[in-house]
VEXFI-169888 format. One record per residue (C-alpha): x, y, z; residue in three letters. Coordinates in steps of 0.001 Angstrom, whole numbers. Layout:
! residues N
> px, py, pz, rest
> X, Y, Z, ALA
...
***
This chain:
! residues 418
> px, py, pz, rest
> -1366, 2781, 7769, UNK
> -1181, 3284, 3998, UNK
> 634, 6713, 4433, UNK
> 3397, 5016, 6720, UNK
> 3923, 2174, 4075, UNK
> 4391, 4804, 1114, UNK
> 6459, 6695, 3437, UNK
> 9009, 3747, 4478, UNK
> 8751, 2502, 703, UNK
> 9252, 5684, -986, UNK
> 12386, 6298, 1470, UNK
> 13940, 3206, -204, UNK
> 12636, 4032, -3410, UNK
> 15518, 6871, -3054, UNK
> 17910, 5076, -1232, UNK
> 18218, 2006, -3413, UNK
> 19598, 3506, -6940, UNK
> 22264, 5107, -4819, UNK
> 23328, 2397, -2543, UNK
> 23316, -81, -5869, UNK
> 25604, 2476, -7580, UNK
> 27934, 2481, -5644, UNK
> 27991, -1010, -4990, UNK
> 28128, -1848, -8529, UNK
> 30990, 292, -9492, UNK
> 33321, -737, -6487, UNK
> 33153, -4275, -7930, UNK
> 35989, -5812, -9114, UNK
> 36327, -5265, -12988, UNK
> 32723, -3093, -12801, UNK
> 32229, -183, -15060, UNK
> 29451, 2441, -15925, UNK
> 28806, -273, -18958, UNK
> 27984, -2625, -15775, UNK
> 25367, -505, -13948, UNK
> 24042, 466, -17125, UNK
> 23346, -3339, -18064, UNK
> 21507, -3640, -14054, UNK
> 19282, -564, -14670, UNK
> 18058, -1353, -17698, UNK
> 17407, -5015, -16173, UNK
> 15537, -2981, -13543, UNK
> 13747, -313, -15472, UNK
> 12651, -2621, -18977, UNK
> 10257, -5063, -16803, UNK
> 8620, -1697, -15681, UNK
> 7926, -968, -18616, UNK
> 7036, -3698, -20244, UNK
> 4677, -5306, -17608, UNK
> 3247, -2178, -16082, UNK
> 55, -2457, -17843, UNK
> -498, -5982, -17014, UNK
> 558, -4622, -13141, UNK
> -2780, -2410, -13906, UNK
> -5076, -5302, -14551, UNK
> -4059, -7606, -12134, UNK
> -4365, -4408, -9502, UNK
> -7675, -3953, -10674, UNK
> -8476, -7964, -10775, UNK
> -6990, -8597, -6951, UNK
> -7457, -7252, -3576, UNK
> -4642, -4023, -4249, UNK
> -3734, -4363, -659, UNK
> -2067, -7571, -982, UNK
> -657, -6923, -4663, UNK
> 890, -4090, -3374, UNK
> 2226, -6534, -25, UNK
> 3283, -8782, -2494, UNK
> 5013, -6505, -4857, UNK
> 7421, -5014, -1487, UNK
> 8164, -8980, -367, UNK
> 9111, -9463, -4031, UNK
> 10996, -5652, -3808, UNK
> 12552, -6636, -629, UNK
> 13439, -10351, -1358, UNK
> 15281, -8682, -4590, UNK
> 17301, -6007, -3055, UNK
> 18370, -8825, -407, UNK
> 19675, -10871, -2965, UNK
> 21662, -7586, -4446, UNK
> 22513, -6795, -743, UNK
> 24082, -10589, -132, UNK
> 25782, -10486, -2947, UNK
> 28026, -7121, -2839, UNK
> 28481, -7389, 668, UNK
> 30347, -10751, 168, UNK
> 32205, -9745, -3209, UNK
> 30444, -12816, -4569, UNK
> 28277, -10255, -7631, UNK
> 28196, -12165, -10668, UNK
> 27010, -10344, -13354, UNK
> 23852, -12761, -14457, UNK
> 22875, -12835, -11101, UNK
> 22837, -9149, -10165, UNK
> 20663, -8517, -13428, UNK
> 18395, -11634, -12587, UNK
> 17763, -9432, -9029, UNK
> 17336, -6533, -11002, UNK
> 14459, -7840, -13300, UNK
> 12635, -9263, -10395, UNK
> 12759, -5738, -8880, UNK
> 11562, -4124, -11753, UNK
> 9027, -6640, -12375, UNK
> 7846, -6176, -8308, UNK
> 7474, -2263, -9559, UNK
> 5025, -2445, -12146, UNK
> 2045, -2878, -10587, UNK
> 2428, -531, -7520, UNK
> 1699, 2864, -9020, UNK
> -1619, 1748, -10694, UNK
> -2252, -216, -7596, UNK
> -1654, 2973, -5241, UNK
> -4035, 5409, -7431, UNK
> -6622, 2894, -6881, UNK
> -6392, 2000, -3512, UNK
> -6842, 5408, -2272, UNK
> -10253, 5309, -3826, UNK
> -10711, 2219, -853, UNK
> -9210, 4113, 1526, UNK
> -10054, 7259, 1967, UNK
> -13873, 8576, 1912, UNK
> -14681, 11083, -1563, UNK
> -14684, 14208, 158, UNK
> -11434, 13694, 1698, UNK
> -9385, 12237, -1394, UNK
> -7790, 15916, -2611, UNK
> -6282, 16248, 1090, UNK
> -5537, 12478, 1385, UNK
> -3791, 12781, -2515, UNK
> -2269, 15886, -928, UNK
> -428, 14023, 2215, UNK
> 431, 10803, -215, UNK
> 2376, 12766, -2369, UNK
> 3848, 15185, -198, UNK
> 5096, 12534, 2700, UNK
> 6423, 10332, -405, UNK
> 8209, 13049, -1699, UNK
> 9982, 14103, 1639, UNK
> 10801, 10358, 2070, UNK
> 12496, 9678, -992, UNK
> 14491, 12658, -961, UNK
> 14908, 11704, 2624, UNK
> 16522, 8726, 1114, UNK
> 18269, 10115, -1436, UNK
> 20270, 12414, 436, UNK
> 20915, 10039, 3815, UNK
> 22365, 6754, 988, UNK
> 25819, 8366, 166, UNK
> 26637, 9029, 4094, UNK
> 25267, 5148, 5039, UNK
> 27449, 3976, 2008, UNK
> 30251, 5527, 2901, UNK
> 29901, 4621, 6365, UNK
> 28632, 1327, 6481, UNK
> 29633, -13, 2857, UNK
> 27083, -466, -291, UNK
> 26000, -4062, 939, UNK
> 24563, -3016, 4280, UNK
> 23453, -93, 2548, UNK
> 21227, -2101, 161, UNK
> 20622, -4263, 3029, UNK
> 18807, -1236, 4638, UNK
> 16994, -689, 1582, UNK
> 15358, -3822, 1577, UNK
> 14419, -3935, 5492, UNK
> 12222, -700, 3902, UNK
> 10294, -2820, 1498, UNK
> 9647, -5619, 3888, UNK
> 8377, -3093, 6597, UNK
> 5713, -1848, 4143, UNK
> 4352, -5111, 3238, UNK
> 4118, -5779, 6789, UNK
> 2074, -2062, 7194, UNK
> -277, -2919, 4178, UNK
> -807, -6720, 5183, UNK
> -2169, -4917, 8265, UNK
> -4383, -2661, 6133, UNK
> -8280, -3084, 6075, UNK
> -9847, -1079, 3221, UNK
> -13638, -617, 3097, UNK
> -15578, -1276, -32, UNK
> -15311, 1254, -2587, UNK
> -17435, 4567, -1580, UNK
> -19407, 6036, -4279, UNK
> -17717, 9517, -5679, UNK
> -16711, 8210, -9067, UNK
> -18659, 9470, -11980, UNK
> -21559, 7401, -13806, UNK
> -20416, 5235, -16923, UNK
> -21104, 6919, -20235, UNK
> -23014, 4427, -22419, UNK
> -20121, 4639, -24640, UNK
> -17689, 3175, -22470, UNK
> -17519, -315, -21639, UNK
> -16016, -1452, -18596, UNK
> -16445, -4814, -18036, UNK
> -13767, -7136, -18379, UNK
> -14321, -9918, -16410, UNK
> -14389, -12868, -17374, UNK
> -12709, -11946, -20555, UNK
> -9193, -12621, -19453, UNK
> -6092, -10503, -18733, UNK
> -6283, -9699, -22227, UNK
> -10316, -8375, -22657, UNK
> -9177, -6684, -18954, UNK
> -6029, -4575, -21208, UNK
> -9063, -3786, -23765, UNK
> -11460, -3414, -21251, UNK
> -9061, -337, -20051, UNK
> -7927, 773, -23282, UNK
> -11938, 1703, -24014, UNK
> -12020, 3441, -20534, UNK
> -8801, 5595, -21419, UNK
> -9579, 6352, -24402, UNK
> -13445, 6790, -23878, UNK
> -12692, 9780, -21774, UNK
> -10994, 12636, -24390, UNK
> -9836, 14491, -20721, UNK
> -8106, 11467, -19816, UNK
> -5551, 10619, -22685, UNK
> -5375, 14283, -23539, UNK
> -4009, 14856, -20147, UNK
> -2333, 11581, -20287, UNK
> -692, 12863, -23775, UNK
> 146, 15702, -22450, UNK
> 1725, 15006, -19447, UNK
> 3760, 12262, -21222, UNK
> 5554, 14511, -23251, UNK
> 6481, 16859, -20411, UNK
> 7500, 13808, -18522, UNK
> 9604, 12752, -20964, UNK
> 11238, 15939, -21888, UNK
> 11654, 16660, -18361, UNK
> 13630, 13255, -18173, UNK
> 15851, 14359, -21106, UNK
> 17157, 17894, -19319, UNK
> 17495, 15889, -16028, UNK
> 19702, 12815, -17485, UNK
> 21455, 14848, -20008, UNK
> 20971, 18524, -21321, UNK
> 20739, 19925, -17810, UNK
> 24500, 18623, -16365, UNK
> 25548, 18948, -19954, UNK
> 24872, 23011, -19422, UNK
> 26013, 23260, -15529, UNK
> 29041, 21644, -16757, UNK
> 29422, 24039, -19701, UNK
> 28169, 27198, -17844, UNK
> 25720, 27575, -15332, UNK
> 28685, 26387, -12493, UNK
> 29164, 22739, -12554, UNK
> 27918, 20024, -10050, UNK
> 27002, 22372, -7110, UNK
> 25156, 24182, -9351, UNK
> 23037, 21418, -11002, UNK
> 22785, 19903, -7124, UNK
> 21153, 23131, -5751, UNK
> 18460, 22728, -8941, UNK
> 17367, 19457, -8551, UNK
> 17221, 20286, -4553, UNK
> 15225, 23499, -6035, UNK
> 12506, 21712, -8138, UNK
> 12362, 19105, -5150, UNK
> 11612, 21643, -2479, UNK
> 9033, 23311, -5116, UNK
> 7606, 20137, -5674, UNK
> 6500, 19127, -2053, UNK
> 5470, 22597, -1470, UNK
> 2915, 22235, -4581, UNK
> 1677, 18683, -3043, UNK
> 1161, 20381, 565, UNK
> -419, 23487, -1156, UNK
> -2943, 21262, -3400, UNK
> -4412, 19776, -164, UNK
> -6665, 23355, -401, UNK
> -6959, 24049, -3724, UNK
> -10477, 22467, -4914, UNK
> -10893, 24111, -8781, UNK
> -14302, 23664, -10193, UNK
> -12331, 22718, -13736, UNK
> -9371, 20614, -12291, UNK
> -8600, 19098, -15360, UNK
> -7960, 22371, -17438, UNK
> -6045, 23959, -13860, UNK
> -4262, 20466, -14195, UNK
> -3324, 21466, -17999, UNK
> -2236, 25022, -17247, UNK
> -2, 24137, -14957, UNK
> 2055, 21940, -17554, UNK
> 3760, 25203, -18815, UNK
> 5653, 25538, -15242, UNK
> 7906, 22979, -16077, UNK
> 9331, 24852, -19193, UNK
> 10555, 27902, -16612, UNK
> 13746, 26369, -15746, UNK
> 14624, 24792, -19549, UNK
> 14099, 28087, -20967, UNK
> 16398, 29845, -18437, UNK
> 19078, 27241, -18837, UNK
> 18709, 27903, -22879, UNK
> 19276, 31781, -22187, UNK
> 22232, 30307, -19898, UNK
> 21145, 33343, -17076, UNK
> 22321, 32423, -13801, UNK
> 22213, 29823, -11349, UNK
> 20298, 31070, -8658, UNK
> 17880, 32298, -11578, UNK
> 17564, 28896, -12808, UNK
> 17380, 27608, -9340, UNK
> 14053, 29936, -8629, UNK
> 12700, 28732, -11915, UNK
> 13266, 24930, -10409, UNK
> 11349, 25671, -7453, UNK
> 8336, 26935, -10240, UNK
> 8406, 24153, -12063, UNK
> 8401, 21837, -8522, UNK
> 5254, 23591, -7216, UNK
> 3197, 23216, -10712, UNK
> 4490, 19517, -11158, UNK
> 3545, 19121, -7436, UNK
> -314, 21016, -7778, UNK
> -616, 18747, -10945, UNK
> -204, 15461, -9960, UNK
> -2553, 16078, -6645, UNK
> -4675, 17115, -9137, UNK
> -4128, 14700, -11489, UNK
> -4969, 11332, -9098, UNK
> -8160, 13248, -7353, UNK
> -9528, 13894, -10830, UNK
> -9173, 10176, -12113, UNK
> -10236, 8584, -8626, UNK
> -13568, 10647, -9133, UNK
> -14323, 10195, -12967, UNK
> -13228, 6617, -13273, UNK
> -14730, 3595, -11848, UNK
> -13335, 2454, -8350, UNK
> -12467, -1057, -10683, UNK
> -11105, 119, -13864, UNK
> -8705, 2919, -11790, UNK
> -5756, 1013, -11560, UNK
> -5951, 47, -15527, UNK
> -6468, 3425, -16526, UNK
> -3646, 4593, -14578, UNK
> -1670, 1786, -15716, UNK
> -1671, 3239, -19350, UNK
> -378, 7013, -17674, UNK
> 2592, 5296, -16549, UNK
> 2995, 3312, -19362, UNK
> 2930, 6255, -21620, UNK
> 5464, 8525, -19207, UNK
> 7774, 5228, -19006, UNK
> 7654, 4964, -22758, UNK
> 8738, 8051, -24327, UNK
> 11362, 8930, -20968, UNK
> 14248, 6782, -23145, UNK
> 13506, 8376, -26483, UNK
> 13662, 11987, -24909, UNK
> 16838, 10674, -23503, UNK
> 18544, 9329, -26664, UNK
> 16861, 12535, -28814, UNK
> 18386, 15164, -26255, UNK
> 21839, 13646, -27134, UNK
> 21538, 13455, -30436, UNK
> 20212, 16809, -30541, UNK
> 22919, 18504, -28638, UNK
> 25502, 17035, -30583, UNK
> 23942, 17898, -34122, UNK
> 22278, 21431, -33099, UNK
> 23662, 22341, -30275, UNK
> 23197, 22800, -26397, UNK
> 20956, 25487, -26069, UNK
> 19645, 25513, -29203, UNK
> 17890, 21987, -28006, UNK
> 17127, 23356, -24411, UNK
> 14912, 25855, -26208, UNK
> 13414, 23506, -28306, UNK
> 12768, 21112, -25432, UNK
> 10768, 24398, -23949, UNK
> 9036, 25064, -26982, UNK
> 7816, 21679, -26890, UNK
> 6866, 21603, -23519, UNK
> 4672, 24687, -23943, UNK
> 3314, 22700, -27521, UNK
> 2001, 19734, -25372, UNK
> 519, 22237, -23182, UNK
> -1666, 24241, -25571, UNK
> -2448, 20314, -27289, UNK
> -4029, 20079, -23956, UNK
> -5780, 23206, -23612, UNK
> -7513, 22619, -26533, UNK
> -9327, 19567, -25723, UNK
> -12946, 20523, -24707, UNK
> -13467, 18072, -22423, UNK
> -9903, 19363, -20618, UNK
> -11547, 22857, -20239, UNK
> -15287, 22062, -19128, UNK
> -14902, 18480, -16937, UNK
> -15876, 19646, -13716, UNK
> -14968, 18579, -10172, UNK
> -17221, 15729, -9097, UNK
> -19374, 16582, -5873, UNK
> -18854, 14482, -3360, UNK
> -21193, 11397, -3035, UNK
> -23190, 9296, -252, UNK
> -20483, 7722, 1332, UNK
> -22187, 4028, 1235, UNK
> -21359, 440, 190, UNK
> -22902, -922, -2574, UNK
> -23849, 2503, -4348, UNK
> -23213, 3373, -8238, UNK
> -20796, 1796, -10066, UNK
> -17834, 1949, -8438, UNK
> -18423, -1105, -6237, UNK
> -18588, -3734, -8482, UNK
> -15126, -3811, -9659, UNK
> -13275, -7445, -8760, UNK
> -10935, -5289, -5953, UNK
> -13561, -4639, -4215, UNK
***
């Protein structure tokens, strides 16, 4: 049940940006200065609320948060739907839409990472992490690629109008969803770390999960690490990367067949992590960061297209291995109650630095040049890597055996969720 509502919500995940688009932009008097202004509406409440998305998911039952959250999606993407269908798209209104969207978004990835942890026993979390990611990838690139036809073939209001039946569908697939209590499988609480917050507020809750993140050097070092990829990775997407296919690599096709390169890579990762069980996971986790500096450093040496595109598909099966990884490490080293906090603070961080990369990469192409700034984007990729490496708790945190599969056992149970 859980896998078909990621699967119907992830398909509008990549269906909505495109069908908005294009609805935007055929507007009367719209420009790019328009569906820039509705983005940002869309993207800043992300950010801004996602950790308070990660207590609250970690407060309520995370099966109806996330039900909520894909009414709230739906009921937002209705309103956009209504109003380009009719022509009647005021400006105020369309962004109002868009903040409720984005504020709906902020508390489903935390949410997800920890309702797994509900779901699915210990044993069978790397497989179940596995499926998640690779049926949510297929989806949204499902949806990616089947907007533009439904656009052009229906027009962008029915389009959106589509995308919102999606997030109404999976809130009627999770309100249907009966998790168990937490299983045991998470690690013991160091002295160190505190985790209680209740009672404190949402605010003790945000410090409450600060002291978990940060009581864990694996965890924000990985975090770290993996934020600065993300976010350099967001700069070569938005900017350097059609910057070079337009310069030299071969122009849009070109750039089209990479993305659809590190795409393809990427689910194959996410189906091949369903067997790979490394003893160190965190540090296999780590050395797979350096993949996604392949295809940045063959766009800097400006080589070929179909050179670059290979590289893509590297970079898409590391970034697919690693984020498996990644969610089966934290569901068994974190408390089944603090999960959703402590993954609240990963997105955060990737969410956070994304628009800097962005706004450096530009700056830096202008003032040092294109490739020159491609390489350095690799270099720094490779940087946050060995940063990583280094930790010691990266390079000797060891997969968690799997636990007695019983209510009321360890720690993990007596989060608020459950």
């Amino acid at each position: 049940m859980l896998l078909a509502a990621r699967v119907v919500s992830s398909a509008g995940t990549g269906f909505g940006p495109v069908a908005l688009a294009f609805g935007v932009l055929g507007l009367p008097g719209a420009d790019t200065g328009t569906l820039s202004l509705i983005v940002a509406c869309q993207t800043v409440p992300h950010l801004l609320l996602v950790l308070l998305g990660g207590v609250l998911a970690d407060r309520l039952p995370r099966t109806v948060l996330l039900a909520a959250a894909e009414v709230t999606a739906g009921l937002a993407w209705g309103g956009m739907a209504v109003m380009v269908g009719t022509g009647a798209a005021p400006v105020p209104l369309l962004s109002a839409c868009a903040v409720v969207a984005g504020v709906a978004a902020a508390p489903v990835g935390p949410a997800l990472t920890g309702l797994v942890v509900h779901v699915v026993p210990a044993s069978e979390r790397p497989r179940a992490n596995s499926v998640l990611r690779s049926a949510t990838y297929t989806a949204r690139t499902v949806g990616l690629v089947a907007a533009g036809p439904t656009v052009a073939w229906a027009g962008a209001g029915w389009a959106l109008a589509v995308d919102a039946a999606t997030y109404l569908l999976a809130a009627v697939l999770l309100a249907a969803l009966r998790p168990a209590v937490p299983a045991s499988g998470s690690a013991p609480v160091p002295a160190s770390v505190s985790v209680s917050g209740a009672g404190a507020g949402l605010a003790g809750e945000l410090v409450a999960g600060w002291r978990e993140f940060t009581g864990r050097q694996w965890l924000w070092v990985l975090v770290t690490g993996y934020s600065v990829c993300y976010a350099v990775t967001s700069a070569v997407t938005g900017v350097l990367g059609p910057s070079a296919a337009q310069s030299y690599l071969g122009g849009p096709r070109a750039w089209s067949a990479v993305l659809a390169g590190q795409a393809v890579g990427t689910l194959a990762g996410a189906v091949v992590a369903r067997w790979v069980r490394p003893r160190r996971p965190a540090l296999v986790a780590a050395l797979l960061l350096p993949a996604g500096a392949v295809p940045i450093a063959l766009l800097a040496a400006a080589l070929p297209a179909p050179v670059v595109v290979a590289g893509a598909v590297v970079a898409g099966v590391g970034g697919g291995l690693l984020m498996v990884l990644a969610d089966t490490v934290v569901q068994q080293h974190v408390p089944a109650h603090a999960v959703s906090r402590v993954s609240a603070y990963d997105w955060f961080g990737s969410l956070a630095l994304a628009p800097v990369a962005v706004v450096a990469a530009g700056v830096g192409a202008r003032e040092l040049g294109l490739r020159p700034t491609l390489a350095g984007c690799a270099v720094l990729v490779c940087a946050a890597a060995a940063f990583t490496v280094c930790a010691p708790q990266v390079r000797t945190l060891r997969s968690a055996p799997p636990g007695p599969e019983r209510a009321g056992s360890g720690p993990a149970t007596g989060g608020p969720a459950g």
